[in-house]
C-alpha positions in Angstrom: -11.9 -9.8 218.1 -8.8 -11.1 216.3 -5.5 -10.8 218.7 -2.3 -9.9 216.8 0.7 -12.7 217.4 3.3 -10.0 217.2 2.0 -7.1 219.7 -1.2 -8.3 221.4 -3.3 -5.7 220.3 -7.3 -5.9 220.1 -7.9 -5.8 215.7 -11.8 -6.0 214.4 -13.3 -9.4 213.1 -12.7 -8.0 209.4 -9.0 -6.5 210.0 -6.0 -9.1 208.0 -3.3 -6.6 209.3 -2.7 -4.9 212.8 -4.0 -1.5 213.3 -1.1 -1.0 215.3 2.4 -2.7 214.1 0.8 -3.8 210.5 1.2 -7.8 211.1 -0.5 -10.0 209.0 -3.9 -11.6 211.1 -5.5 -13.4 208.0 -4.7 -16.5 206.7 -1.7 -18.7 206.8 0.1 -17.6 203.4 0.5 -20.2 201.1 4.0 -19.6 200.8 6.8 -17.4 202.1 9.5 -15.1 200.9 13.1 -15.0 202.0 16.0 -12.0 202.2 18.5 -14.2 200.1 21.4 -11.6 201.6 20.2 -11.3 205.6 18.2 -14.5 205.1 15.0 -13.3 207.5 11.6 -14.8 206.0 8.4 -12.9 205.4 5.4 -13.1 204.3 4.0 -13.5 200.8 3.0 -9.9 200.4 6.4 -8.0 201.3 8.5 -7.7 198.4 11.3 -5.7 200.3 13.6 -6.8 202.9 13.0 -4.9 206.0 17.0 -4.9 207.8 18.7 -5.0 204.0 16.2 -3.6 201.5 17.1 -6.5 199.2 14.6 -7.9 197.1 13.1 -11.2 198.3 12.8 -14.3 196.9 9.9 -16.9 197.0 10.8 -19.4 200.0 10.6 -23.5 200.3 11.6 -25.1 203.2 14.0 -27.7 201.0 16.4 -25.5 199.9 19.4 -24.8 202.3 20.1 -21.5 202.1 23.7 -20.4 203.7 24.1 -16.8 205.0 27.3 -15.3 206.5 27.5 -12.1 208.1 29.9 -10.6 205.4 29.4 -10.2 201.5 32.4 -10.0 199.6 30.6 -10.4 196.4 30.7 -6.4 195.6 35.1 -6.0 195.6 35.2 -6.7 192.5 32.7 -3.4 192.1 35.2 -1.1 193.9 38.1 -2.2 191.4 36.2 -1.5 188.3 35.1 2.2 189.5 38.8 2.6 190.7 40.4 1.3 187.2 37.5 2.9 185.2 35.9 5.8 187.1 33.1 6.3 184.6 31.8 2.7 184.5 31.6 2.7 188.4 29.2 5.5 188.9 27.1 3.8 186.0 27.3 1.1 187.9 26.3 3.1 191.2 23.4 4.3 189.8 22.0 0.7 188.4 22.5 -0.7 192.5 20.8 2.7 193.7 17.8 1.8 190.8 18.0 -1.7 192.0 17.3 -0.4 195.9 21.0 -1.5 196.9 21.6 2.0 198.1 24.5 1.4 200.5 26.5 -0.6 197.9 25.5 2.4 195.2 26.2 5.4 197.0 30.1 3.6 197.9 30.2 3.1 194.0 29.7 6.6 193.1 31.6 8.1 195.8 34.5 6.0 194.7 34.7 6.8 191.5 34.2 10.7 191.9 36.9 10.2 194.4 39.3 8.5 191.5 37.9 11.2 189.1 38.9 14.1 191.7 42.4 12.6 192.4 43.2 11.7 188.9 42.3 15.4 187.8 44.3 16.8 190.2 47.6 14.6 189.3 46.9 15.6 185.9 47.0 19.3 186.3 50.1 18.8 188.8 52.1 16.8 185.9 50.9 19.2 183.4 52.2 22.4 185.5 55.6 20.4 186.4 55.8 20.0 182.5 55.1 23.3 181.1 58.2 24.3 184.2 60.5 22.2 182.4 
């Protein structure tokens, strides 16, 4: 009987993953993968990170990786769908597609937030000038 390193639990002889928590008991992977946003390594066959849902990269032990606990990279994101509405819920979508779903939804809700706010100052300067 093969023991699982992460729970404990009893697997058959002919098992590679844990009946139980779905740990890998075969072989020691030939290489491993890494989140390259969270920075938490698994194994060759995930292809998702668990904590992020980032795509993972293949992982080498001489590469220093640097993490920090906030990602600023996106800002520029939230300008373009405030400047140009349209191009930011494009944009949305394409992160959504690409499994970023946090930084997609914020995206799209931006820009229909713009989109909302714009219509409404339209209609109010329109009413003020048909007043005049």
């Amino acid at each position: 009987m093969k023991i699982c390193p992460k729970c404990n639990e009893l697997n058959g002889e002919n098992r590679t993953e844990c009946w139980k928590c779905g740990a890998i008991l075969g072989p020691v992977d030939k290489y491993k993968k890494i989140c390259p946003r969270c920075g938490l390594i698994y194994s060759q066959r995930s292809e998702i990170c668990d904590k992020c849902g980032g795509r993972l990269s293949v992982y080498d032990g001489s590469t220093d990786y640097k993490f920090s606990g906030t990602d600023n990279s996106g800002c520029w994101l939230y300008i373009v769908s405030i400047l140009f509405p349209l191009i930011g819920i494009i944009l949305g979508c394409i992160y959504i597609a690409r499994r970023e779903d946090d930084l997609g939804k914020s995206l799209i809700i931006t820009s229909v937030v713009v989109m909302v706010i714009l219509t409404l100052l339209s209609l109010l300067f329109v009413s003020c000038a048909s007043a005049i």
